[in-house]
N, C-alpha and C positions, 0 to 999 in steps of 0.2 A: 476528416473530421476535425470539427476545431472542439482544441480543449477548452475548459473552464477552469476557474480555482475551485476548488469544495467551499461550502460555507456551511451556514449550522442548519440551513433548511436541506442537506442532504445528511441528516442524522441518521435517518430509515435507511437510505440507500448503505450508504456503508455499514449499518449493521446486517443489513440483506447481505449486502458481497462478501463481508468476510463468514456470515453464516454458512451460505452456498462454497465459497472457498475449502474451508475447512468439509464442510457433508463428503464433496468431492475428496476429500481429503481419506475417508474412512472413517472420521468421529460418528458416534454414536448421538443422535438425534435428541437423548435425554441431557446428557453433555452439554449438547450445540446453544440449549431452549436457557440451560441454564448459564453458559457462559455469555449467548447476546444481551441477556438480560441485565447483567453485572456491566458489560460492554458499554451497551448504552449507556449505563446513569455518568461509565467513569469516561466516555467519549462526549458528551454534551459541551461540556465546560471548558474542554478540550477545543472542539471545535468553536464555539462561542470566542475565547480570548484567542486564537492562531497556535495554540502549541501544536495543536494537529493540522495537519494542512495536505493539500496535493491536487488531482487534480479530477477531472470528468470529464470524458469524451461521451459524448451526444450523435446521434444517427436520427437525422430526421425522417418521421412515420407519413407515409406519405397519404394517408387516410384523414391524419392529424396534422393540425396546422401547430404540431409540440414538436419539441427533440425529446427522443426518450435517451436518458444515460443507458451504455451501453459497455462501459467499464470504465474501472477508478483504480488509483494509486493513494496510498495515504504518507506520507513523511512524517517525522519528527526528528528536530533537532538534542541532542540526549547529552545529559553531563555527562562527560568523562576524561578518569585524568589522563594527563600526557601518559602516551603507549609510542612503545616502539615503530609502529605502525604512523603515526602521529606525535612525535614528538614533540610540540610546538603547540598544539592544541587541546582547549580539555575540554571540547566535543565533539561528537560525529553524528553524523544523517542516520537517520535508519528510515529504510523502507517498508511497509506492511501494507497490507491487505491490498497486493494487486490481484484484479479479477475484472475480468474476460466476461461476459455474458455466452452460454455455447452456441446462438445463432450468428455472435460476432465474432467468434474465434479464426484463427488461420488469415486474419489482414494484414496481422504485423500493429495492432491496438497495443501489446503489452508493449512492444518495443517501443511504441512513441512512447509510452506513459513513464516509462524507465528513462529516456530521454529525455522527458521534460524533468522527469528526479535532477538525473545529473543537473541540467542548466540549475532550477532552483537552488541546489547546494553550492554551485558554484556562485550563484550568485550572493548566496547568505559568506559566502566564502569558507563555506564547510567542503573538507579534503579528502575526509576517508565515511565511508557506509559502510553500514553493516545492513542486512535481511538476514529473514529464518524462509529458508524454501521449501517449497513443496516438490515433488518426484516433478510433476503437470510443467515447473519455470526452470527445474537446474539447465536446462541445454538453453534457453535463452538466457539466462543469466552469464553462464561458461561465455555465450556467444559474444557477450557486451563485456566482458572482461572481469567478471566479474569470480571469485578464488573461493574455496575452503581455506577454514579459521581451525582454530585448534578446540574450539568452544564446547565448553561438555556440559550437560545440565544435569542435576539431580530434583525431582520432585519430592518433594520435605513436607 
């Protein structure tokens, strides 16, 4: 499957995949309706000027003369200051909302998309990522080297 970049005409799509992301997740459906919705207005602009960015892999339908996307990875590059971790730099990658379609699962989709991450950040010349995983990616995540932080969160 060849990727694409995201642009702003897959606004829907990514709000779709990280809805389904999360559902699979265990969130609560009233939750989910109201977080897409906030999602969206603050992802348009986002997408629109490139602070959000990543990528689409497409599986051509063979009834259709279309690719339909069939999973997406999202990036962004994030302020932050020099950390031990990065000392030299005051930002890092983050990863979000990758997701799998489940009739495309088990091809090794997440893996490229995680692959094409890294190129991209290497390419912007960003050194260190962070993501928030789901139970569904820790073992491919571990598999591409990727560690637990010390990160705690409180909701305030």
């Amino acid at each position: 499957m060849q990727p694409r970049a995201i642009h702003s005409g897959d606004l829907e799509l990514v709000c779709r995949h990280r809805e389904a992301m999360f559902r699979e997740a265990g969130r609560d459906a009233a939750t989910l309706a109201t977080m897409t919705a906030h999602f969206r207005t603050w992802l348009a602009p986002r997408l629109a000027d490139g602070r959000y960015f990543g990528f689409v892999l497409n599986e051509a339908e063979a009834e259709a003369d279309t690719d339909a996307p069939v999973a997406g990875i999202g990036l962004m590059e994030i302020d932050w200051p020099p950390h031990p971790a990065h000392p030299d730099q005051d930002r890092r990658g983050y990863v979000l909302n990758v997701y799998v379609e489940p009739h495309a699962r088990r091809r090794g989709l997440a893996r490229q998309l995680m692959e094409l991450a890294d190129a991209e950040f290497a390419r912007r010349g960003i050194r260190y990522a962070i993501l928030h995983s789901t139970e569904q990616g820790r073992d491919l995540y571990r598999q591409l080297g990727w560690g637990g932080t010390t990160e705690m969160a409180k909701a305030l």
